[in-house]
One Martini backbone bead per residue (centre of mass of N, CA, C, O) as a GRO file, in nm:
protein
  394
    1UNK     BB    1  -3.378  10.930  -0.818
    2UNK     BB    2  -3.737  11.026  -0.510
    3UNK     BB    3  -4.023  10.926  -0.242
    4UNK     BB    4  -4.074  11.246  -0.111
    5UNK     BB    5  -4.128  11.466   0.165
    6UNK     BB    6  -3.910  11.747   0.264
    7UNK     BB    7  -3.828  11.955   0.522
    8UNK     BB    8  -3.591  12.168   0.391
    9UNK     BB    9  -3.550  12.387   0.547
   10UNK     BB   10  -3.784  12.567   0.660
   11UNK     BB   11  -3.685  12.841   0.757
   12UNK     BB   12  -3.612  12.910   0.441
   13UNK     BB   13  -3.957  12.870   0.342
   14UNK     BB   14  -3.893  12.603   0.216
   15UNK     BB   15  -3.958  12.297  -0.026
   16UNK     BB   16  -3.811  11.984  -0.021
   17UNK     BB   17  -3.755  11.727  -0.288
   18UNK     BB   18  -3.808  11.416  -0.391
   19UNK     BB   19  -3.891  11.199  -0.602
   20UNK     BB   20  -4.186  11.139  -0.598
   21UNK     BB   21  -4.500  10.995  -0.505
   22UNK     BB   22  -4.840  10.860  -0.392
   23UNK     BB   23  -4.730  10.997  -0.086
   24UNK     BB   24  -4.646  11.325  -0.181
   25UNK     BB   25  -4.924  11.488  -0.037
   26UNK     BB   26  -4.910  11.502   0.258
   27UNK     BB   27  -4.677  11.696   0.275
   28UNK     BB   28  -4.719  11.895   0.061
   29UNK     BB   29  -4.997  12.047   0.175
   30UNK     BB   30  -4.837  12.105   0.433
   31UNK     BB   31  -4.642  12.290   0.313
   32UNK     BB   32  -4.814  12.493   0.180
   33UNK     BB   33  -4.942  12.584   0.429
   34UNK     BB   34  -4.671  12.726   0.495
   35UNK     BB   35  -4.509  12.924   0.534
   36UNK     BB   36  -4.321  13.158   0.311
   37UNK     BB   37  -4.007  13.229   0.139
   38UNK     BB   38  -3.779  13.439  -0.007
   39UNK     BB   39  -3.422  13.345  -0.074
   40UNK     BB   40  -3.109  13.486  -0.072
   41UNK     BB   41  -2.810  13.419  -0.223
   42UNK     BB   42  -2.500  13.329  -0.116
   43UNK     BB   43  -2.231  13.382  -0.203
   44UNK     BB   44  -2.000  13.182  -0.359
   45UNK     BB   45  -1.764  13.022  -0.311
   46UNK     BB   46  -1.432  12.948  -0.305
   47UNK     BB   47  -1.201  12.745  -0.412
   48UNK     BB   48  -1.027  12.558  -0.248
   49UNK     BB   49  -0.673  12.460  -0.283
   50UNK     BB   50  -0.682  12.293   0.031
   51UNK     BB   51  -0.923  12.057  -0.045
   52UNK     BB   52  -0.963  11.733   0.039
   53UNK     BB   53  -1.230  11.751  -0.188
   54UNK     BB   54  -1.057  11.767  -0.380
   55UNK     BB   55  -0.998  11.674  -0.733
   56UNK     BB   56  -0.769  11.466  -0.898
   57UNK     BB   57  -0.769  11.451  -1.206
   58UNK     BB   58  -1.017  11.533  -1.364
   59UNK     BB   59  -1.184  11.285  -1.560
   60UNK     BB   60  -1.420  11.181  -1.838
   61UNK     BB   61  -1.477  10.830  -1.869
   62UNK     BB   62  -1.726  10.963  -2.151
   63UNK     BB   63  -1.650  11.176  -2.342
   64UNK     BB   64  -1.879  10.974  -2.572
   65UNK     BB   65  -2.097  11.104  -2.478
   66UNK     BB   66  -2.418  11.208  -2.478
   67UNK     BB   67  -2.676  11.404  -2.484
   68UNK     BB   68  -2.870  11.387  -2.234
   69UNK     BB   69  -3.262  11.243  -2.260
   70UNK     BB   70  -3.416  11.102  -2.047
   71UNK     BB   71  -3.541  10.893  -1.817
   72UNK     BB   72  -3.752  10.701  -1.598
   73UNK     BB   73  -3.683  10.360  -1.449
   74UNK     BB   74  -3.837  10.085  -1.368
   75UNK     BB   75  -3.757   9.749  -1.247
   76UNK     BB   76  -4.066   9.654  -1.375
   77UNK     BB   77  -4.032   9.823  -1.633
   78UNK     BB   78  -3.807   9.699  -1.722
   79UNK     BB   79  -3.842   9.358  -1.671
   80UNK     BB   80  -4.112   9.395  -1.869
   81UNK     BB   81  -4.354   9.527  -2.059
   82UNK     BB   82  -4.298   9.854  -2.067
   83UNK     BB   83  -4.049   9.870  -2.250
   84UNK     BB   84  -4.147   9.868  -2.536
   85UNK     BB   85  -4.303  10.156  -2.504
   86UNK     BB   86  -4.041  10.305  -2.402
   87UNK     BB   87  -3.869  10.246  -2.666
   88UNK     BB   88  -4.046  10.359  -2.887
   89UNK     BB   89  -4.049  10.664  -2.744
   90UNK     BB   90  -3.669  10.649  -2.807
   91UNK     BB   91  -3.720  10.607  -3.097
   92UNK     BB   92  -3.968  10.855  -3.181
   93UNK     BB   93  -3.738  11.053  -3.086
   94UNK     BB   94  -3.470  11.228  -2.835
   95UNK     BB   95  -3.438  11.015  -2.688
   96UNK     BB   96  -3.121  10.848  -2.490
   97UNK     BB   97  -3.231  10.746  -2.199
   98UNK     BB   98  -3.182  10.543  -1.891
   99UNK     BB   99  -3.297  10.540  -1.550
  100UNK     BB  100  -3.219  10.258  -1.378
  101UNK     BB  101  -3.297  10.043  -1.126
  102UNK     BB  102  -3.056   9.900  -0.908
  103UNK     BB  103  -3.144  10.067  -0.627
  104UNK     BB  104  -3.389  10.139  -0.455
  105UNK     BB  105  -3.655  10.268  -0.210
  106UNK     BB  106  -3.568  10.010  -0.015
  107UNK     BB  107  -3.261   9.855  -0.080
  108UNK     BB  108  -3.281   9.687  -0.332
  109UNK     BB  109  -3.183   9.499  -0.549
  110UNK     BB  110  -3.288   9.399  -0.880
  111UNK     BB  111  -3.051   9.169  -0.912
  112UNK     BB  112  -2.853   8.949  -1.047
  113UNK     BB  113  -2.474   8.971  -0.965
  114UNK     BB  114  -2.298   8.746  -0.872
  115UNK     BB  115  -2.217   8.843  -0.592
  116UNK     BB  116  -2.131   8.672  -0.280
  117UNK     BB  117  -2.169   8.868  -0.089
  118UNK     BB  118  -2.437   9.032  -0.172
  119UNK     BB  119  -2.588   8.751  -0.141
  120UNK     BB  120  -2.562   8.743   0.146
  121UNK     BB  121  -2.723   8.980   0.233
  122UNK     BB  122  -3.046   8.956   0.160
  123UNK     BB  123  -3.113   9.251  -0.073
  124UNK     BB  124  -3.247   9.048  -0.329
  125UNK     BB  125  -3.439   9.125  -0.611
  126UNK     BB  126  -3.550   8.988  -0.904
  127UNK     BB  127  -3.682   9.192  -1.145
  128UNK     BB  128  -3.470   9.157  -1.301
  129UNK     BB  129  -3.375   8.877  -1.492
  130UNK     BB  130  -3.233   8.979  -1.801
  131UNK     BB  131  -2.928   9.184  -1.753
  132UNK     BB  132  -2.816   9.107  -2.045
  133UNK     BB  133  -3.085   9.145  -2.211
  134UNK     BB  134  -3.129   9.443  -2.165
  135UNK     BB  135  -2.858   9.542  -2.267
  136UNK     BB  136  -2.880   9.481  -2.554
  137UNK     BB  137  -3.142   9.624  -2.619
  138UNK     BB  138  -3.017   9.875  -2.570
  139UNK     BB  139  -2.793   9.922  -2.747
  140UNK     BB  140  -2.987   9.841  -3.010
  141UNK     BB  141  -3.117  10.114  -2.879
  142UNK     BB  142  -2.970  10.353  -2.865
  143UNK     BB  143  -2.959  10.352  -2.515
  144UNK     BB  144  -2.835  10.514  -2.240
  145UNK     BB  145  -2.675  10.367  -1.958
  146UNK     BB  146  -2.841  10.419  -1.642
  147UNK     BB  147  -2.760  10.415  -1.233
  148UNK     BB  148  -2.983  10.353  -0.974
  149UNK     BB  149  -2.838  10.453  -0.645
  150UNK     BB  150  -2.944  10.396  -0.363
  151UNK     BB  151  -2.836  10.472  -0.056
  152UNK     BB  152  -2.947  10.641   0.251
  153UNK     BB  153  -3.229  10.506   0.197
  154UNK     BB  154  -3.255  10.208   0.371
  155UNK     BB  155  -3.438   9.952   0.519
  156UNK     BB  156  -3.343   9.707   0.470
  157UNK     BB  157  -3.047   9.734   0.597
  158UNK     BB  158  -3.139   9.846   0.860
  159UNK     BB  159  -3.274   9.578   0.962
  160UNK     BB  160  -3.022   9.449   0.958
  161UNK     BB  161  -2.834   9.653   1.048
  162UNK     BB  162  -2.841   9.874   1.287
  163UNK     BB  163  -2.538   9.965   1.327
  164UNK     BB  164  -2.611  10.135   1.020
  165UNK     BB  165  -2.780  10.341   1.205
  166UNK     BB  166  -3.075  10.433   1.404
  167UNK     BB  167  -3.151  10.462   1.738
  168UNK     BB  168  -3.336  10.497   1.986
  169UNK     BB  169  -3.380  10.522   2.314
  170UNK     BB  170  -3.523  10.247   2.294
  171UNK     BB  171  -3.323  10.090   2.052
  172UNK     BB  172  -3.521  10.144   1.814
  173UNK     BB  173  -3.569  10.176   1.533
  174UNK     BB  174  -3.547  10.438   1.299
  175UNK     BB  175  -3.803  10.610   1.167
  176UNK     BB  176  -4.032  10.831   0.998
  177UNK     BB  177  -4.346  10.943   0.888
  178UNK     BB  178  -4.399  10.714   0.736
  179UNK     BB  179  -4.649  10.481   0.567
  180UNK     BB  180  -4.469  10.348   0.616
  181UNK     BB  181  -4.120  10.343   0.755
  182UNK     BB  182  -3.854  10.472   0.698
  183UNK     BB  183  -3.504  10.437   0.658
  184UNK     BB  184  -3.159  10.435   0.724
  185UNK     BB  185  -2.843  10.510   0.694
  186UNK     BB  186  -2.456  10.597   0.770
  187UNK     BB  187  -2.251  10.775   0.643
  188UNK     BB  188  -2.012  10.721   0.871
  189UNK     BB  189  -1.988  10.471   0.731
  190UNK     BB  190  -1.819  10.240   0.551
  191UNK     BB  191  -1.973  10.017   0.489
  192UNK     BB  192  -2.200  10.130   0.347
  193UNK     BB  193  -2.009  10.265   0.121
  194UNK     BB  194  -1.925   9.979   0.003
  195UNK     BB  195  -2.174   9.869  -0.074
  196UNK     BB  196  -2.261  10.055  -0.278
  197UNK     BB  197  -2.012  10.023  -0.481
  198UNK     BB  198  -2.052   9.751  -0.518
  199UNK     BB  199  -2.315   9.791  -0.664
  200UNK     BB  200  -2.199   9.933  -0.889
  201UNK     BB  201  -1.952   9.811  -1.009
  202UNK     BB  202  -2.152   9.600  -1.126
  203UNK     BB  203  -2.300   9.756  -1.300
  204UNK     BB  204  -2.091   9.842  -1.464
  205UNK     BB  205  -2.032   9.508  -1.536
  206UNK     BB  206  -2.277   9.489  -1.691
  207UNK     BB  207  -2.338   9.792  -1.902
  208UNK     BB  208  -2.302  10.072  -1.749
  209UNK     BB  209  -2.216  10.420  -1.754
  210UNK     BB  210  -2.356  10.508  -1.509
  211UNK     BB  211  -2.374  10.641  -1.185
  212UNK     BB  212  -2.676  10.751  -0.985
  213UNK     BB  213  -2.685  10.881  -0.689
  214UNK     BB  214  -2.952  10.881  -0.433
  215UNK     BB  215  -2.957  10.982  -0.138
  216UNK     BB  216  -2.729  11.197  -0.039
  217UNK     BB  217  -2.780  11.179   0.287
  218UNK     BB  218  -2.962  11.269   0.527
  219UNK     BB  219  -3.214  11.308   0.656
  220UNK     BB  220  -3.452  11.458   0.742
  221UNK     BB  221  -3.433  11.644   1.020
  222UNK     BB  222  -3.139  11.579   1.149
  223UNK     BB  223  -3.114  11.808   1.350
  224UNK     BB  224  -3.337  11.734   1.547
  225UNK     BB  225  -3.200  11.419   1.631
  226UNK     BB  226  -2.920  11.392   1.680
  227UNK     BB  227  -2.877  11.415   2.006
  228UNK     BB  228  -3.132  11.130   2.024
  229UNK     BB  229  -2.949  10.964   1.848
  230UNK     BB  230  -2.836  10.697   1.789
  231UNK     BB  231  -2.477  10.657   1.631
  232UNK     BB  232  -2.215  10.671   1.410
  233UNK     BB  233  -1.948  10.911   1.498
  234UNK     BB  234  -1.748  11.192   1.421
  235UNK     BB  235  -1.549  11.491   1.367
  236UNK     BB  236  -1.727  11.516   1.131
  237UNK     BB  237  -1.907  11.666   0.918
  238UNK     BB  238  -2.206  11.585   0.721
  239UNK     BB  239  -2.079  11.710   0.492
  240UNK     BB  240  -1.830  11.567   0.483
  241UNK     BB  241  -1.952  11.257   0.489
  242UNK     BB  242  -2.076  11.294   0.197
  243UNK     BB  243  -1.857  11.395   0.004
  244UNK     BB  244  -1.648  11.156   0.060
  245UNK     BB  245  -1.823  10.982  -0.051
  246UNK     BB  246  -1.812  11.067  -0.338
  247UNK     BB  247  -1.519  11.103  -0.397
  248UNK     BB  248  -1.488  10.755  -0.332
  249UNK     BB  249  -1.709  10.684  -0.547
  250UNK     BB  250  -1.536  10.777  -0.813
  251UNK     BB  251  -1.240  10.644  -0.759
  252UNK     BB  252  -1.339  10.374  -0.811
  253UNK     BB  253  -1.523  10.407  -1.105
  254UNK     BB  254  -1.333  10.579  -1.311
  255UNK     BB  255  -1.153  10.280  -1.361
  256UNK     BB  256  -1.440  10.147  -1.534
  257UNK     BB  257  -1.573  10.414  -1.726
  258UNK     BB  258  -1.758  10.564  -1.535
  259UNK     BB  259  -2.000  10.742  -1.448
  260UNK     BB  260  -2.090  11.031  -1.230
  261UNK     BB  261  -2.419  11.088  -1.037
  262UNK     BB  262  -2.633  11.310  -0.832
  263UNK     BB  263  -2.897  11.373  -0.663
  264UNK     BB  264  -3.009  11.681  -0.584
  265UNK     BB  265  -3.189  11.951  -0.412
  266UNK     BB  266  -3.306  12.230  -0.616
  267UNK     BB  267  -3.234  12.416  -0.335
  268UNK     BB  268  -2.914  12.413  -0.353
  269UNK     BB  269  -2.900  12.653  -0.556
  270UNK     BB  270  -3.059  12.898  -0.360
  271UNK     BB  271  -2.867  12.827  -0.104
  272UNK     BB  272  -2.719  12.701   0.133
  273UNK     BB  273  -2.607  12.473   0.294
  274UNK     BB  274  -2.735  12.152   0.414
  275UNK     BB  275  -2.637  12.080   0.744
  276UNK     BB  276  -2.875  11.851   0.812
  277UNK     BB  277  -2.836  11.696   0.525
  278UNK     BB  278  -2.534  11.715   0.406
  279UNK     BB  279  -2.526  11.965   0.153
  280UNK     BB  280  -2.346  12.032  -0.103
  281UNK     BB  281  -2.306  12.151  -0.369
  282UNK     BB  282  -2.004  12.188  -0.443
  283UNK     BB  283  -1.857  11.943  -0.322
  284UNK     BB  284  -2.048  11.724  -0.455
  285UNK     BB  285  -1.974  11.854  -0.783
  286UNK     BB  286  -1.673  11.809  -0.820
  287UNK     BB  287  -1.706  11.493  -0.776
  288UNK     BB  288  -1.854  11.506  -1.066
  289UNK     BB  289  -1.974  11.431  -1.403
  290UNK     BB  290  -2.261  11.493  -1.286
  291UNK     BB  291  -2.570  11.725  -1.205
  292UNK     BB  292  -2.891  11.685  -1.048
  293UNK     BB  293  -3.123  11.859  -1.035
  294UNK     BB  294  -3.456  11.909  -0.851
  295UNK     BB  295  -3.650  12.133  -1.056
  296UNK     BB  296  -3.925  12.128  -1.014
  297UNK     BB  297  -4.222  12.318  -0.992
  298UNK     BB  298  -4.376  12.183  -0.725
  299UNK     BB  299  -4.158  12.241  -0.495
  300UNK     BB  300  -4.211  12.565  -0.522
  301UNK     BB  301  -4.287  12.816  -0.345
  302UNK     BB  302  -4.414  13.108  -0.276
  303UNK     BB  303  -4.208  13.351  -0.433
  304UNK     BB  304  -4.042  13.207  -0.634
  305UNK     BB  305  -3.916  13.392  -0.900
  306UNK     BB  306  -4.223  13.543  -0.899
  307UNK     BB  307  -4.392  13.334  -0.801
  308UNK     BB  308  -4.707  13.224  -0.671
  309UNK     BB  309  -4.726  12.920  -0.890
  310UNK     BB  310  -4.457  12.754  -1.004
  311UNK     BB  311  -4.628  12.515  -1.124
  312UNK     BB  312  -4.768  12.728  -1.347
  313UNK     BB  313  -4.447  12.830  -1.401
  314UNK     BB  314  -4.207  12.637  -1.583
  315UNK     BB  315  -4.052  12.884  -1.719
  316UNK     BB  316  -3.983  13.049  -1.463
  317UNK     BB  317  -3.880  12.838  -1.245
  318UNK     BB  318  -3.661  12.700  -1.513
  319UNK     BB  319  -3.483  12.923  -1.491
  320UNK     BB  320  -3.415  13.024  -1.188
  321UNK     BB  321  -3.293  12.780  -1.115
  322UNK     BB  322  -3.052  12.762  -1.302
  323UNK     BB  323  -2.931  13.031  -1.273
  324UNK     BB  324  -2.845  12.925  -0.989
  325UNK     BB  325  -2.672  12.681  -1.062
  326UNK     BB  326  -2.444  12.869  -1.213
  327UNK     BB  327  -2.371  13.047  -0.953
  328UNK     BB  328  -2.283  12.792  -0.800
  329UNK     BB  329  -2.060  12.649  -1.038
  330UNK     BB  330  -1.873  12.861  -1.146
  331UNK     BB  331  -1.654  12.850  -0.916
  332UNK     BB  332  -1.522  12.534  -1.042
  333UNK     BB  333  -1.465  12.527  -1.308
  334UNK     BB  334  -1.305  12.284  -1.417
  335UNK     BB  335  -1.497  12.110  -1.209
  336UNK     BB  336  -1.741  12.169  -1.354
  337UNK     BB  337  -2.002  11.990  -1.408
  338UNK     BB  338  -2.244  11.884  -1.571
  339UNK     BB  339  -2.601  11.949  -1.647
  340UNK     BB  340  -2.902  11.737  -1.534
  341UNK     BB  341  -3.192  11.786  -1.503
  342UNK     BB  342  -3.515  11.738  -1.307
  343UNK     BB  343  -3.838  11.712  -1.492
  344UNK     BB  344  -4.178  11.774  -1.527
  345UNK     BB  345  -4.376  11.462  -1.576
  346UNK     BB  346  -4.626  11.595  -1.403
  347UNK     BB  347  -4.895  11.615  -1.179
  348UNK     BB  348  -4.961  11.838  -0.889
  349UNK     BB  349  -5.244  11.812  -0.740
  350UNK     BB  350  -5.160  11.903  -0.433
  351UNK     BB  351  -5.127  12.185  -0.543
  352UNK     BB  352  -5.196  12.507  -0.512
  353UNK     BB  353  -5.276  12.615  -0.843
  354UNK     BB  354  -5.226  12.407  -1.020
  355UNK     BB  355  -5.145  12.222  -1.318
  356UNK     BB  356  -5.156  12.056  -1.602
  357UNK     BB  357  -4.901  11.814  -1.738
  358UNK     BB  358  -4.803  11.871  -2.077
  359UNK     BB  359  -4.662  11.963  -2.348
  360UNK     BB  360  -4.602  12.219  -2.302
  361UNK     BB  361  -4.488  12.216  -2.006
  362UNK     BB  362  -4.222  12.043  -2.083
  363UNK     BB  363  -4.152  12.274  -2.339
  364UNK     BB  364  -4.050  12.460  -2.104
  365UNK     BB  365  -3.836  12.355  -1.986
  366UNK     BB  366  -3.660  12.292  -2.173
  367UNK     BB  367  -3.645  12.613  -2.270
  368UNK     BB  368  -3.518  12.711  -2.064
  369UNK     BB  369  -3.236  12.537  -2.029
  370UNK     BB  370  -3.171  12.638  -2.323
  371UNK     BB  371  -3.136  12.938  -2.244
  372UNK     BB  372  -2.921  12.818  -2.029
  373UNK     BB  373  -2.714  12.635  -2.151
  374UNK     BB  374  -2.884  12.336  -2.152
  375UNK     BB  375  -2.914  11.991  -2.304
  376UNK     BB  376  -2.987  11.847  -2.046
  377UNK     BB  377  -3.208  11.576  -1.938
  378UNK     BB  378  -3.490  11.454  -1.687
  379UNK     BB  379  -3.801  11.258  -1.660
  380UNK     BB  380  -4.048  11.237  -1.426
  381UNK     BB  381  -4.252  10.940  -1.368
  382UNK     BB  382  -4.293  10.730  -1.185
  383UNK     BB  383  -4.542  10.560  -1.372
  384UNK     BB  384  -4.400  10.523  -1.641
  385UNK     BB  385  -4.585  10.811  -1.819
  386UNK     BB  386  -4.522  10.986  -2.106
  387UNK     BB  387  -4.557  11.217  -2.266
  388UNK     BB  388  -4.704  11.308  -2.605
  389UNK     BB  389  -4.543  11.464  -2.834
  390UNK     BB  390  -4.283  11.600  -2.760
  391UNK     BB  391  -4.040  11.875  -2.829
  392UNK     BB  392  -3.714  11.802  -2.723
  393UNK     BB  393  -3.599  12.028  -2.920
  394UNK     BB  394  -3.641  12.353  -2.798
   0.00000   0.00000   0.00000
């Protein structure tokens, strides 16, 4: 579930994001001002059958998951007072999941693990205080829980450990243009991926039934600085980087019977490879047992699906990314995992042409995900505030 606005693949005219925050006005506007062009969808591979990224005896590790219907929860919301409020939610409506931050968009962990290999590395925050009390609460509220795992996107781990990011040609750590700015961690590092496994792991025996991971990328433009960021890589390409951890972290977590899930960007259903931040939509659909895509519709530019402004047209954008996310993953056959988009339950003031979004508006993008046989969703506010009153079953 994500913090910025990535400029992904200016060149094929959109702008991609991460899921927004207080701070993704000032990209948006920049994009939003930006040439931007309508992308021709490129004929889907087909699923290669002597695929090294293909998995093995692919099965459901809960099969007796229901239809999620779920929300963001930050560690400060599950851990604190709102937590109350989101109960009542879930409890008045038909929402039956959270998604809940357990490594956040800094890098902290949000809770004692009891882990103490992860407590040594000194990258836990307790924000969650009472963890078995917490996952008690949800179940006594019959409320799924999903565990949000930020990966790539580490400033915490960045900074304790240079050697596992990337560093500028005076030596000193990378960071993006954010203010502060962010940092990275290195896909093709085996130590990063064993991190965050381990830290799902845990999440798993708390008592957690998904794991869902989020930044599952390299930076974004991280194509123009690959050649002057200093950094360890081989001979692997970054889309094989980033699918190789999914895969390996898929088959770590599936004998603990939790399920996996990625976040990737809602333009990955409607372009090319993006070659640049290592995103292949396919390769890394097959190895998961949901995929998540974020098809916001303040995120897409000018001319998207015939919309002038997409996010003035809900169930417009939200008919036609889904469209095109079916005609990427069909082609995976058995392989083709959950789809269970992230929409939009927030106002987009920073959008030339914007509308303000209330109950309408959240159920245009419900019906629109219904009409094209999707039957789950995740709901995104950064500060898990959410309409009232909405009829999820559209």
């Amino acid at each position: 579930m994500e913090l910025l606005l990535a400029a992904l693949l200016m060149a094929w005219g959109g702008v991609s994001a991460d899921h927004p925050d207080m701070t993704f006005e000032q990209y948006a506007q920049a994009a939003m001002d930006s040439k931007t062009a309508v992308v021709q969808q490129a004929p889907p591979p087909a699923v290669n059958p002597g695929d090294s990224l293909k998995p093995v005896n692919k099965r459901d590790p809960q099969p007796a998951a229901p239809k999620v219907k779920g929300i963001y929860v930050t560690a400060h919301s599950a851990g604190g007072s709102r937590l109350e409020s989101l109960l009542k939610l879930t409890d008045d409506t038909e929402l039956n999941a959270m998604v809940i931050d357990v490594k956040d968009d800094w890098g902290y962990i949000t809770y004692d693990t009891g882990n103490p290999e992860l407590q040594a590395m000194d990258t836990t925050q307790k924000i969650i205080r009472d963890m078995p009390g917490l996952m008690n609460t949800l179940k006594a509220h019959d409320v799924f829980p999903i565990a949000r795992v930020v990966v790539f996107k580490d400033t915490v781990l960045a900074k304790k450990r240079p050697d596992l990011s990337y560093l500028n040609e005076d030596g000193t750590l990378w960071g993006n243009g954010k203010n502060p700015p962010d940092s990275f961690v290195n896909p093709y590092k085996k130590e990063v991926w064993d991190y965050n496994v381990s830290i799902a792991k845990e999440a798993a025996k708390a008592g957690f039934k998904e794991i869902q991971f989020d930044y599952v990328r390299f930076p974004e433009g991280f194509e123009k600085r690959a050649d002057t960021l200093k950094y360890d890589k081989d001979d692997r390409s970054r889309i094989d980087a980033v699918a190789e951890f999914v895969k390996y972290a898929r088959e770590q977590l599936t004998p603990l019977g939790v399920r996996v899930s990625v976040d990737i960007f809602g333009y990955a259903a409607s372009v090319p490879a993006a070659e640049g931040i290592g995103q292949d939509f396919e390769k890394i659909s097959q190895n998961v047992d949901v995929i998540c895509p974020m098809i916001y519709p303040s995120h897409y530019t000018t001319g998207w699906f015939g919309a002038k402004v997409p996010d003035a047209q809900p169930y417009v954008t939200i008919d036609g990314a889904t469209k095109d996310t079916h005609k990427k993953l069909d082609p995976l056959q058995e392989l083709k995992p959950a789809i269970r988009p992230w929409i939009q339950d927030f106002t987009a003031s920073w959008v030339q042409g914007y509308i303000k979004y209330g109950k309408k508006e959240v159920e245009d993008q419900i019906r629109a995900l219904k009409d094209n046989g999707v039957d789950e969703f995740l709901l995104w506010n950064a500060g898990n505030t959410y309409t009232p009153n909405v009829d999820y079953n559209q």
